[in-house]
Backbone as ProteinMPNN parsed JSONL, in Angstrom:
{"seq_chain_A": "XXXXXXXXXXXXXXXXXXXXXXXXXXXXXXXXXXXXXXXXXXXXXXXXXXXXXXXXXXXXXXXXXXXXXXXXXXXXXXXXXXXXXXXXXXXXXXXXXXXXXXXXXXXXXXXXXXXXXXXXXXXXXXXXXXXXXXXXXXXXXXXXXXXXXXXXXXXXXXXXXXXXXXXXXXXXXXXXXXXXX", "coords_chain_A": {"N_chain_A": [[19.192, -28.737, 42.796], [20.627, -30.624, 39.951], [22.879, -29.857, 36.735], [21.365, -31.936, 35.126], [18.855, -32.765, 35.884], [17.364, -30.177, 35.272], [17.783, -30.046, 32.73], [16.653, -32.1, 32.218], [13.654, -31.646, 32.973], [13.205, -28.924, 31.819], [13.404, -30.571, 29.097], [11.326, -32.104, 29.189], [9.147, -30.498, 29.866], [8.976, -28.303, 27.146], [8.776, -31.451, 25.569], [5.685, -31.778, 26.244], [4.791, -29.573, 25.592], [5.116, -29.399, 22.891], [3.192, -31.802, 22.084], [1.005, -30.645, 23.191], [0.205, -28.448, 21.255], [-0.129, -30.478, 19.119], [-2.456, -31.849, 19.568], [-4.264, -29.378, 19.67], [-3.88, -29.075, 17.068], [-5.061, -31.207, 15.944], [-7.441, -31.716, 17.089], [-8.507, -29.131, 15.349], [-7.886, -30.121, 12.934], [-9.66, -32.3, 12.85], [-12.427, -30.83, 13.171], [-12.091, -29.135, 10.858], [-11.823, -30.563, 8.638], [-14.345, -31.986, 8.403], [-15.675, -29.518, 8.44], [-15.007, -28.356, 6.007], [-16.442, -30.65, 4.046], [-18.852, -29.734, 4.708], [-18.853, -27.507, 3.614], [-18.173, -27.705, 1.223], [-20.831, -29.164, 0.281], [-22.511, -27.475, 0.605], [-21.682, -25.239, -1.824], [-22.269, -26.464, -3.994], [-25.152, -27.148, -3.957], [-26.408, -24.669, -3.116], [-26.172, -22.938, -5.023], [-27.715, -24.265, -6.902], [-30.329, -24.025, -5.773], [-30.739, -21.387, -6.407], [-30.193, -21.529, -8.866], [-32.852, -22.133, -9.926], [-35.691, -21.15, -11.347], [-38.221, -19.162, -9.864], [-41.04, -19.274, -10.071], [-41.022, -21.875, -11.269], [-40.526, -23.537, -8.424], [-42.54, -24.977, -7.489], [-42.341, -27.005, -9.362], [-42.774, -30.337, -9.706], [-41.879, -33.748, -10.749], [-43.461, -35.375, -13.531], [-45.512, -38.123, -14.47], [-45.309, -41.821, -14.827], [-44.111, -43.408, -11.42], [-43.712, -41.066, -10.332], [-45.659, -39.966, -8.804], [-46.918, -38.742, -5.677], [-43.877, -37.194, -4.946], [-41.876, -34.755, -3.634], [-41.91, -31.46, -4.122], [-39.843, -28.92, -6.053], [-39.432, -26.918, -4.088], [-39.951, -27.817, -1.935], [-37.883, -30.091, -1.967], [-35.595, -28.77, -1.103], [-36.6, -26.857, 1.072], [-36.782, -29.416, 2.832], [-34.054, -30.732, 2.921], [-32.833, -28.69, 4.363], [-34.337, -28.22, 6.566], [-33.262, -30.958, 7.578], [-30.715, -30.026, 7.898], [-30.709, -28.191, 9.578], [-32.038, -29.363, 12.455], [-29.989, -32.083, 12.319], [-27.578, -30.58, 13.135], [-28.01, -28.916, 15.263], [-28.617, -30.995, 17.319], [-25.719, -32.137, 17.252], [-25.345, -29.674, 18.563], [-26.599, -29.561, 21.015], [-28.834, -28.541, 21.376], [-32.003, -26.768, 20.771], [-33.867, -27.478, 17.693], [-33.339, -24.517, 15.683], [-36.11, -22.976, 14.451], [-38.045, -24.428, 15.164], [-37.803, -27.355, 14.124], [-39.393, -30.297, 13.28], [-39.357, -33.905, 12.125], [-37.956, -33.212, 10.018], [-38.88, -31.259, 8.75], [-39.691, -28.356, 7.452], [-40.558, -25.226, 8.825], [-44.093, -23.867, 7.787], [-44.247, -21.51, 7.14], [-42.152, -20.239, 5.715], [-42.01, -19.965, 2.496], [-41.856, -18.286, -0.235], [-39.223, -18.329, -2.545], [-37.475, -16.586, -2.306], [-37.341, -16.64, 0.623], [-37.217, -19.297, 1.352], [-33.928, -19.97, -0.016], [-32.494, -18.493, 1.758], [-33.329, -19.906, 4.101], [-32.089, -22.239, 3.743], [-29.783, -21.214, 3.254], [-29.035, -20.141, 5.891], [-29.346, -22.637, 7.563], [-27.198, -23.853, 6.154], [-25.256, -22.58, 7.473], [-25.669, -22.811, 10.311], [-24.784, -25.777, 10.278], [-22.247, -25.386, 9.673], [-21.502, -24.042, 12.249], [-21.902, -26.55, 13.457], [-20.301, -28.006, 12.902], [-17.693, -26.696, 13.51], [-17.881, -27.514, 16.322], [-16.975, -29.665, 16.815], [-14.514, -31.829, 18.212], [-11.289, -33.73, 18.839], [-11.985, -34.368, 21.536], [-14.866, -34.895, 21.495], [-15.372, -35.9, 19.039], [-16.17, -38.44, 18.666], [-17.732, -39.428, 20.43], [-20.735, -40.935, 21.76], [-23.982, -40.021, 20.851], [-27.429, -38.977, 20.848], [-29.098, -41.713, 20.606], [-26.797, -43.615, 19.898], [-25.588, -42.489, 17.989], [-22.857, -40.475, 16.731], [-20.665, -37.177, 16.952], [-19.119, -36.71, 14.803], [-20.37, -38.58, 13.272], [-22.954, -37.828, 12.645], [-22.711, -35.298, 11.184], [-21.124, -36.522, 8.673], [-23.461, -37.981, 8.073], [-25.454, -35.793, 7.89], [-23.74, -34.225, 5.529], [-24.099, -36.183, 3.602], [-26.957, -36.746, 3.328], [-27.718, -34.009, 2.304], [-26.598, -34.333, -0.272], [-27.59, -36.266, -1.27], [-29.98, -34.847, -1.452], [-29.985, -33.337, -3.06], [-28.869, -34.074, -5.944], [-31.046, -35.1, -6.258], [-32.473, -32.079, -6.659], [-30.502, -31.507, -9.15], [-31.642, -33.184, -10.733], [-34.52, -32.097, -11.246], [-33.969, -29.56, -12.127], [-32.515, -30.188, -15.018], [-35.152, -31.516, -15.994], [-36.628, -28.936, -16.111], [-35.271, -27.788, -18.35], [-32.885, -27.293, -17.007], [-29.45, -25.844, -17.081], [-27.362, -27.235, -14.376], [-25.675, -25.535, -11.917], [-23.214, -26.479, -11.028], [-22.519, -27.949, -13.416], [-22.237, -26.228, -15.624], [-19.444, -24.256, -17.572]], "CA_chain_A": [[18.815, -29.441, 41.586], [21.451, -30.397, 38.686], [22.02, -29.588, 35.443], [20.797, -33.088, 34.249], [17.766, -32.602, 36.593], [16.79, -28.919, 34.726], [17.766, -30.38, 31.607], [15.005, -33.058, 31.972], [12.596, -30.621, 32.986], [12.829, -28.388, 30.163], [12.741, -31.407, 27.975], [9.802, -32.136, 30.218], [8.099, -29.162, 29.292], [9.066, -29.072, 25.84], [7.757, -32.422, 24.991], [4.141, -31.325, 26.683], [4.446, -28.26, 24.526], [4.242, -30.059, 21.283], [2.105, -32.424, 22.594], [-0.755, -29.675, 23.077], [-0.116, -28.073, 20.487], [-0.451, -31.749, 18.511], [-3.772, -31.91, 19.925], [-4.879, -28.525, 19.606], [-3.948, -28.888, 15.683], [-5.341, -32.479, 15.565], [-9.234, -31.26, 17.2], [-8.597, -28.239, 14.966], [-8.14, -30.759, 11.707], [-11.19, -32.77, 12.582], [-13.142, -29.737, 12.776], [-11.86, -28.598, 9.676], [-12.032, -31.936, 8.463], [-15.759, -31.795, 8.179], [-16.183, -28.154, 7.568], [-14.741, -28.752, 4.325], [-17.229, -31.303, 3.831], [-20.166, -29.095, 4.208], [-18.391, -26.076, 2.015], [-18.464, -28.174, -0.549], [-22.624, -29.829, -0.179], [-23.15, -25.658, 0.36], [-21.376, -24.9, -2.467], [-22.731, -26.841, -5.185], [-26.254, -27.083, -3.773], [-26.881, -23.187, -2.96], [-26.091, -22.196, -6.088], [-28.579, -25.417, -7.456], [-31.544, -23.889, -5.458], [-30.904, -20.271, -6.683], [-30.707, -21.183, -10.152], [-34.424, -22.576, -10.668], [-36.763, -19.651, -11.45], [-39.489, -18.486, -8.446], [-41.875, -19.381, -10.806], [-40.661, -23.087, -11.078], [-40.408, -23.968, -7.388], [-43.535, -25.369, -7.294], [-42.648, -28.323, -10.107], [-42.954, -31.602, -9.142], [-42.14, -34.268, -12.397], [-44.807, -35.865, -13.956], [-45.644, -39.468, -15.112], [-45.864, -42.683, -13.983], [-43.311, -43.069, -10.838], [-43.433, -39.46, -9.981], [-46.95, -39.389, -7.331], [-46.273, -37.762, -3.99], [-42.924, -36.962, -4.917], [-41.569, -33.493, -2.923], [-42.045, -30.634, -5.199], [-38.603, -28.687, -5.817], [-39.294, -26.049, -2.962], [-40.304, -29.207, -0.93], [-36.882, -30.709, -1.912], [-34.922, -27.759, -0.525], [-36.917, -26.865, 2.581], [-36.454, -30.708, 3.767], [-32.758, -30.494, 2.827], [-32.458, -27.35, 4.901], [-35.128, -28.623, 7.931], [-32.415, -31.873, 8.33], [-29.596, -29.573, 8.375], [-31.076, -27.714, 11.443], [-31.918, -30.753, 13.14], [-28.402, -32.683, 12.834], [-26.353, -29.417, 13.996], [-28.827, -28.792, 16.665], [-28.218, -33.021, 17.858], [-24.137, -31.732, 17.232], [-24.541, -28.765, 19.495], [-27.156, -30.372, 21.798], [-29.894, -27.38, 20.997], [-33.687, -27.161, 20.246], [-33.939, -26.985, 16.678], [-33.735, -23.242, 15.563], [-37.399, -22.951, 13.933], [-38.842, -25.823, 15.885], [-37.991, -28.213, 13.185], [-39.249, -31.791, 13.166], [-39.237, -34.699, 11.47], [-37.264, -32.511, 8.965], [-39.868, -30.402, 7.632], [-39.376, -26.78, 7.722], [-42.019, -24.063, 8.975], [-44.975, -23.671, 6.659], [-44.025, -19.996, 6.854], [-41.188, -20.09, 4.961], [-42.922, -20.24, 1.434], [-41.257, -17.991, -1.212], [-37.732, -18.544, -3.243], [-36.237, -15.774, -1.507], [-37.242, -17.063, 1.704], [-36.347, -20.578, 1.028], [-33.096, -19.607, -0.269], [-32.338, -17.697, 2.399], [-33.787, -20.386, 4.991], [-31.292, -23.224, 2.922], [-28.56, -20.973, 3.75], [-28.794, -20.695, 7.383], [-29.175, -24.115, 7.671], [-26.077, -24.365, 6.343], [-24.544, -21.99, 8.774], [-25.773, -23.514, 11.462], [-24.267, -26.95, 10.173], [-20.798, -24.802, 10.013], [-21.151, -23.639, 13.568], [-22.013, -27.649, 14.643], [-18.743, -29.185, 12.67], [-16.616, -26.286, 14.216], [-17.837, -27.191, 17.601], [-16.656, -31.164, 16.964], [-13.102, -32.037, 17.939], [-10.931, -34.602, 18.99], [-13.117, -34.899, 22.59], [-16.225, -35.287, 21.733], [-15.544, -36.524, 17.958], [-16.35, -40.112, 18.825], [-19.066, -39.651, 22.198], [-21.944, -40.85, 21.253], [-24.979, -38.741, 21.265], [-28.865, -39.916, 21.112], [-29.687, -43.41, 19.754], [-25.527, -44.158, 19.967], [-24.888, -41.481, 16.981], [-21.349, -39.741, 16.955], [-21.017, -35.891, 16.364], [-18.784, -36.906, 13.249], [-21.058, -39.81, 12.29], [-23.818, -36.652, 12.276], [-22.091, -34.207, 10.134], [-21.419, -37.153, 7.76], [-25.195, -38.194, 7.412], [-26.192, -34.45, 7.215], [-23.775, -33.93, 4.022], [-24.769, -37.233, 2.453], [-28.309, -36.314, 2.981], [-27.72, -32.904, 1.357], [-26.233, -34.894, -1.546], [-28.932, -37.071, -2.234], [-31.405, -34.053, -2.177], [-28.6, -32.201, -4.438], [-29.116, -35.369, -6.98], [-32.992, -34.697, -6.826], [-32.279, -31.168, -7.433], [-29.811, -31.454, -10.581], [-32.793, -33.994, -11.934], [-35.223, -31.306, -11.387], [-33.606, -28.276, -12.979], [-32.378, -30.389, -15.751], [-36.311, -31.511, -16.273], [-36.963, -27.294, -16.681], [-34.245, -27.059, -19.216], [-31.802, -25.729, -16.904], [-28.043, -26.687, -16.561], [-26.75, -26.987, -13.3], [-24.423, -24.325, -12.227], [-21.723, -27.172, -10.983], [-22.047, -28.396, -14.803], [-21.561, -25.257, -16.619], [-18.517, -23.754, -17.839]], "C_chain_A": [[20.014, -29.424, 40.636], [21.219, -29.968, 37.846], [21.216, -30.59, 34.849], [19.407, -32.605, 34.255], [16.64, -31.427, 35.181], [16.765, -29.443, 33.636], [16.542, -31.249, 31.114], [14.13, -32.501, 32.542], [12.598, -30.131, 31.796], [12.663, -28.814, 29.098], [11.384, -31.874, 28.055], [8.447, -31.422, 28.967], [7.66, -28.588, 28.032], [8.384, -30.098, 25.196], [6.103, -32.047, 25.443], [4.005, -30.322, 25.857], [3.949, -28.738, 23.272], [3.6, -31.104, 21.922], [0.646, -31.938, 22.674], [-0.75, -29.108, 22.317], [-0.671, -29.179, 19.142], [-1.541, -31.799, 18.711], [-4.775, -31.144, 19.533], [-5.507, -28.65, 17.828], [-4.817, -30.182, 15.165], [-7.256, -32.371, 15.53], [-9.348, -30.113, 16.45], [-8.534, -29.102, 13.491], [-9.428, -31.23, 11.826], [-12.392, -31.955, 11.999], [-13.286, -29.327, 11.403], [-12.335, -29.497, 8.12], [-13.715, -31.632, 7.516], [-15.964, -30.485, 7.937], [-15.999, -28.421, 6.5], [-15.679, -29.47, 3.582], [-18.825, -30.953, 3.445], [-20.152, -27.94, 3.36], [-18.634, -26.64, 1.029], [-20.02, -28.621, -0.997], [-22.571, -27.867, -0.579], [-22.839, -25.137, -1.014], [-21.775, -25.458, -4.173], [-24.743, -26.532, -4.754], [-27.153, -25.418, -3.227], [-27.027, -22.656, -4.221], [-27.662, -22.846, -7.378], [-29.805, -24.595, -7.486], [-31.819, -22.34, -5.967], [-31.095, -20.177, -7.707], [-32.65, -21.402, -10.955], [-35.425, -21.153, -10.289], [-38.193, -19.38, -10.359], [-40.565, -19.515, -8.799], [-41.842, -21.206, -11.109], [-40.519, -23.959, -10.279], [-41.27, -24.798, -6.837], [-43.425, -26.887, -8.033], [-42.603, -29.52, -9.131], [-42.622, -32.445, -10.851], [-43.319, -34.93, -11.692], [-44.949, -37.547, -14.502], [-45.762, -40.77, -14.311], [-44.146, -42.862, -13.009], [-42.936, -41.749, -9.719], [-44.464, -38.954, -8.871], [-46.189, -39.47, -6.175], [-44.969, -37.352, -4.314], [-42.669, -35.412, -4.408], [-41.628, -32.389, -4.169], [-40.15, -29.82, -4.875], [-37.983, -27.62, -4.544], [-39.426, -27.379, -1.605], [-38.673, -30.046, -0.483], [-35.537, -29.851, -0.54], [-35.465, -27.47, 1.05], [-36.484, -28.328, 3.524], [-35.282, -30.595, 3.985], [-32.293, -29.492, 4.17], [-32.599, -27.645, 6.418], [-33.792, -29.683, 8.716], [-31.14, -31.244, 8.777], [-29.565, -28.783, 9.826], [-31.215, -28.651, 12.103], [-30.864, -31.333, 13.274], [-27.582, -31.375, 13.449], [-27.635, -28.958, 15.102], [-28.272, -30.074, 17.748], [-26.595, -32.398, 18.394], [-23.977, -30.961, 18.952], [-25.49, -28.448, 21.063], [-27.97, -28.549, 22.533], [-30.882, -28.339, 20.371], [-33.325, -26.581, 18.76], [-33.933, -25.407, 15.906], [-35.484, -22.709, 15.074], [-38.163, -23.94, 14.594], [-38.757, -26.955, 14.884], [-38.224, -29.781, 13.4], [-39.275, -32.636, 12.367], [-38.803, -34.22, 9.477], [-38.292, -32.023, 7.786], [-39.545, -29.33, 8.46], [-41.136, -26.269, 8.045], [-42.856, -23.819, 7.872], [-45.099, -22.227, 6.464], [-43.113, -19.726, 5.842], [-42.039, -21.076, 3.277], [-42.388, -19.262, -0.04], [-39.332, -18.15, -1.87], [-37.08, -17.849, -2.475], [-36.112, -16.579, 0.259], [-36.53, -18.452, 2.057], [-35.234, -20.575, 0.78], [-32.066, -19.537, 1.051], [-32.354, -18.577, 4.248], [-32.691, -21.863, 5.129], [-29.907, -22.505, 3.509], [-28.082, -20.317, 5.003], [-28.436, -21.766, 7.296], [-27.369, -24.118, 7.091], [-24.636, -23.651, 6.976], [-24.529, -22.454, 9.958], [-24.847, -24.75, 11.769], [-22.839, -26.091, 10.344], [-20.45, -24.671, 11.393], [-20.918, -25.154, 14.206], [-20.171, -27.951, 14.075], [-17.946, -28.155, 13.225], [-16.669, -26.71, 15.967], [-17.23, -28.968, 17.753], [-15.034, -30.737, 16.935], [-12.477, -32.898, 18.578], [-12.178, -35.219, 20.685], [-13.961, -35.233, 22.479], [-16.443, -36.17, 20.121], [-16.441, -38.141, 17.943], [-17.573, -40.544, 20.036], [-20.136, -39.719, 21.641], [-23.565, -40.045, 22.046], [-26.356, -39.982, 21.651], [-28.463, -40.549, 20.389], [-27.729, -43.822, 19.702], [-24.983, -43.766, 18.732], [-23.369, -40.604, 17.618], [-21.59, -38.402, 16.145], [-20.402, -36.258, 14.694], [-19.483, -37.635, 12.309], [-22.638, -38.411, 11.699], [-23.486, -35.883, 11.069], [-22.361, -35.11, 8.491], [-23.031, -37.181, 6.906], [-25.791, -36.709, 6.832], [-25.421, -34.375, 5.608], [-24.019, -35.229, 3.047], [-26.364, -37.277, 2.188], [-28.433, -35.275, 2.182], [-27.468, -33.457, -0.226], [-27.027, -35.461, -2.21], [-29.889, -36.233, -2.572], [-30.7, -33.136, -3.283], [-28.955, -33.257, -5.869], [-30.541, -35.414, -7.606], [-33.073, -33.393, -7.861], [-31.857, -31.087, -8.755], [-31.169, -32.218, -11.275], [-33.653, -32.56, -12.278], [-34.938, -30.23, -12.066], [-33.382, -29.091, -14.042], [-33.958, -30.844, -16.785], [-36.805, -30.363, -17.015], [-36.25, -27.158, -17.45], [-33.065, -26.239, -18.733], [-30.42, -26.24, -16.5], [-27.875, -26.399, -15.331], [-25.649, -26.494, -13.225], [-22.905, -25.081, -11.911], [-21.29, -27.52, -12.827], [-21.856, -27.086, -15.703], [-20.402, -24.922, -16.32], [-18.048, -22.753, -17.334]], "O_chain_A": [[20.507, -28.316, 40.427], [20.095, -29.571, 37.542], [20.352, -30.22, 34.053], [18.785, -32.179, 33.282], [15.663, -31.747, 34.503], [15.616, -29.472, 33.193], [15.797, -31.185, 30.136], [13.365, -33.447, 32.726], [12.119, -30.692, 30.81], [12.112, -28.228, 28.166], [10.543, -31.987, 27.163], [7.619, -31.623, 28.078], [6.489, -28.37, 27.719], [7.509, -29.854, 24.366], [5.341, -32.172, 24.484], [2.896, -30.215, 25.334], [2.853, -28.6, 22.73], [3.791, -30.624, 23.039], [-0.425, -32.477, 22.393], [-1.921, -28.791, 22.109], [-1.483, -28.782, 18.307], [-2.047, -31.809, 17.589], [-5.864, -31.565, 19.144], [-6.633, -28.495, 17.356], [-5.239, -30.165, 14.009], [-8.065, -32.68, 14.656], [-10.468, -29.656, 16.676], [-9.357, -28.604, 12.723], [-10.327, -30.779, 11.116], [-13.071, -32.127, 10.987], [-14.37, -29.182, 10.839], [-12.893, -29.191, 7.067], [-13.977, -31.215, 6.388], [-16.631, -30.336, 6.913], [-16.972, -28.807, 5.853], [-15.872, -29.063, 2.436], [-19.627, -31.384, 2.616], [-21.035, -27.486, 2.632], [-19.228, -26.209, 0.04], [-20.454, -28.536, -2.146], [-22.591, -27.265, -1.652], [-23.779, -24.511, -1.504], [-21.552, -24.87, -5.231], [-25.405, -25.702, -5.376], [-28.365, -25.293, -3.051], [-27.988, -21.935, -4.491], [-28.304, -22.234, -8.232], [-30.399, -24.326, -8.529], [-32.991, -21.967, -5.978], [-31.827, -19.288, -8.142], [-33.27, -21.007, -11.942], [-35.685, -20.491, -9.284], [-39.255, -19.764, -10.848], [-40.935, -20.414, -8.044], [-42.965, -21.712, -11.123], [-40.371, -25.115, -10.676], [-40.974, -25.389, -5.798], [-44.093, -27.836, -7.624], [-42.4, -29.467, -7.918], [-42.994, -31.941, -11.91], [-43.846, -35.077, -10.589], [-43.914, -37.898, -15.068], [-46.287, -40.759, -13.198], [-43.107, -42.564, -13.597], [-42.198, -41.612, -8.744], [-44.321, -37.936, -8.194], [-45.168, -40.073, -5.846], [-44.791, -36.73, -3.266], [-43.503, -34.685, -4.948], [-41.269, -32.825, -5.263], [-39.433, -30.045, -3.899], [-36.832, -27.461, -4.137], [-38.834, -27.479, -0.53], [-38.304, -30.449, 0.62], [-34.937, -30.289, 0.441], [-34.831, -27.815, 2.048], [-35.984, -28.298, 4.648], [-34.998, -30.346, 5.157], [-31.312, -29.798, 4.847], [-31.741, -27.516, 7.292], [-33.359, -29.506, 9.854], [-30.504, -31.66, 9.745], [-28.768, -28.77, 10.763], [-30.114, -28.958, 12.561], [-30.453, -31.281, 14.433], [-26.92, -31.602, 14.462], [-26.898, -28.398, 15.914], [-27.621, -29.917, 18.781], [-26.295, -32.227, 19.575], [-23.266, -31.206, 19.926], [-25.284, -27.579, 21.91], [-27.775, -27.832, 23.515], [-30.937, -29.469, 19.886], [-32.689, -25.544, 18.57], [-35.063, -25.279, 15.435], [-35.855, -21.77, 15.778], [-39.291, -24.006, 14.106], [-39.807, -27.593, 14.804], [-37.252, -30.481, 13.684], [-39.184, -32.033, 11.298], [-39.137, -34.632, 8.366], [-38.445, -32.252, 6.586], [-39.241, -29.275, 9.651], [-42.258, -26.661, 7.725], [-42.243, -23.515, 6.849], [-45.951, -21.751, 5.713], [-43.43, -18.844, 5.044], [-42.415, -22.235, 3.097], [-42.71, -19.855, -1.07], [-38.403, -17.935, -1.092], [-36.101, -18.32, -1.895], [-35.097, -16.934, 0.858], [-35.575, -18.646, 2.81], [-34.832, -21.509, 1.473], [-31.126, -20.294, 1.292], [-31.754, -18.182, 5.248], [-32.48, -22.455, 6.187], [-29.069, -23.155, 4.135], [-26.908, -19.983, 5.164], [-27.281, -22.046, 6.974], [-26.469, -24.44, 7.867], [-23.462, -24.019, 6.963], [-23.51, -22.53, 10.645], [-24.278, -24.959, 12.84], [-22.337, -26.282, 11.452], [-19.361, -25.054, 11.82], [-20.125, -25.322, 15.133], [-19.16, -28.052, 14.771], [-17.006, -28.791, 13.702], [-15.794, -26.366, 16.762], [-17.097, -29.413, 18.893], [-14.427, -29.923, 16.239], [-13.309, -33.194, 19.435], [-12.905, -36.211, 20.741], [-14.301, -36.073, 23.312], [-17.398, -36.926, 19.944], [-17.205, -38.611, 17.1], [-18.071, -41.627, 20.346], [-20.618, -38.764, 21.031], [-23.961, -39.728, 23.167], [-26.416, -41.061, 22.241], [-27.609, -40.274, 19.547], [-27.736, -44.901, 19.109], [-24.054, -44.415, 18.251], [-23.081, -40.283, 18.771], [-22.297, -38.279, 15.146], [-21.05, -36.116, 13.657], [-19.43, -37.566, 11.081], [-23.09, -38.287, 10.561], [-24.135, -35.983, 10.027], [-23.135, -34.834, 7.574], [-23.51, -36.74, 5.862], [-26.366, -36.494, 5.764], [-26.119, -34.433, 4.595], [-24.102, -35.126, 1.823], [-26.918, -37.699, 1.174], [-29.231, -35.409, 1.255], [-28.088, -33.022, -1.196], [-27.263, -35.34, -3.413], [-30.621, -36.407, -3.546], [-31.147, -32.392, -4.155], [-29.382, -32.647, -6.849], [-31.012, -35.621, -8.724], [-33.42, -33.332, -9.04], [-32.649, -30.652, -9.591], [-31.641, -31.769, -12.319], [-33.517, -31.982, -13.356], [-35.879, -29.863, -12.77], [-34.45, -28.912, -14.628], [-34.003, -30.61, -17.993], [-37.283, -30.44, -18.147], [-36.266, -25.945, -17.663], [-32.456, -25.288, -19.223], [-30.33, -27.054, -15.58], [-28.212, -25.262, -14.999], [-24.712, -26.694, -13.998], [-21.809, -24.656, -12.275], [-20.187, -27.392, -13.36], [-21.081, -27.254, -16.645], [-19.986, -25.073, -15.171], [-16.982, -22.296, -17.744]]}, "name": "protein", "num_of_chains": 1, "seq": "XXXXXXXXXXXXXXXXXXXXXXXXXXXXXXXXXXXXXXXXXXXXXXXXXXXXXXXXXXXXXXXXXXXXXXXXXXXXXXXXXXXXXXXXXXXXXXXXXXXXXXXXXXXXXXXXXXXXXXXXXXXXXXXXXXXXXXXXXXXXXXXXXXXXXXXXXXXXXXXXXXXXXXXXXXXXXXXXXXXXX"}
């Protein structure tokens, strides 16, 4: 073998080196990508559901507009139920609690528990967006959903029930902990 020969080998080998590592870092952004995405629903909306008082969980508003509307423990358990459900879909698991049509267990019934049930859920969702990465980012799942198009919907669903929430505490008199100082 020459030197040229060796020389274009080890450039060979070389270029394949960064190449996988390009990859590695690229399904390691996606991932990240979307984690970030749900740090941040978790991070405003955990703190949302902790500030409303035990004793308050039960409201619902009042007036005209306001029949059947989810009460604020109602808001949160659903929130929580869809987040098990999409990272279940993600990581192609049975719901952890048996959750369907994104209602949570009728066991789970006090603040602490709820709380507590809200922030799984959004562990779980952590474990699905770390398990997305450049391979499977784009494969569609059931009904011709994508793991990333999942993640998405889960934190824009969290958002909209985050939007309910802020109404609702602000209803009780209570600032939301993203809006205080």
């Amino acid at each position: 073998m020459t030197k040229a020969s060796l020389v274009a080998i080890a450039c060979f080998v070389y270029a394949a080196s960064l190449a996988a590592q390009a990859m590695a870092q690229a399904a390691e952004s996606s991932s990240r990508a979307l984690d970030y995405w749900v740090s941040r629903a978790e991070k405003e909306i955990v703190p949302a559901a902790e500030a409303m008082p035990a004793d308050n969980y039960s409201f619902t508003p009042s007036g005209s507009g306001f029949a059947g509307v989810r009460s604020f423990a109602e808001q949160v358990k659903h929130l929580s139920a869809a987040n098990y459900q999409l990272a279940a879909l993600i990581l192609g698991e049975a719901p952890a609690h048996g959750e369907r049509d994104e209602t949570a267990p009728e066991s789970i019934r006090s603040k602490d528990e709820i709380v507590d049930y809200l922030k799984g859920s959004f562990a779980y969702l952590h474990r699905a967006a770390a398990a997305v990465n450049e391979g499977n980012l784009l494969l569609p799942l059931a009904g011709h959903r994508t793991r990333m198009g999942i993640v998405i919907d889960a934190v824009a669903h969290s958002y909209d029930h985050y939007g309910q929430l802020v109404e609702y505490l602000r209803m009780n008199n209570i600032v939301p902990p993203a809006s205080r100082k």
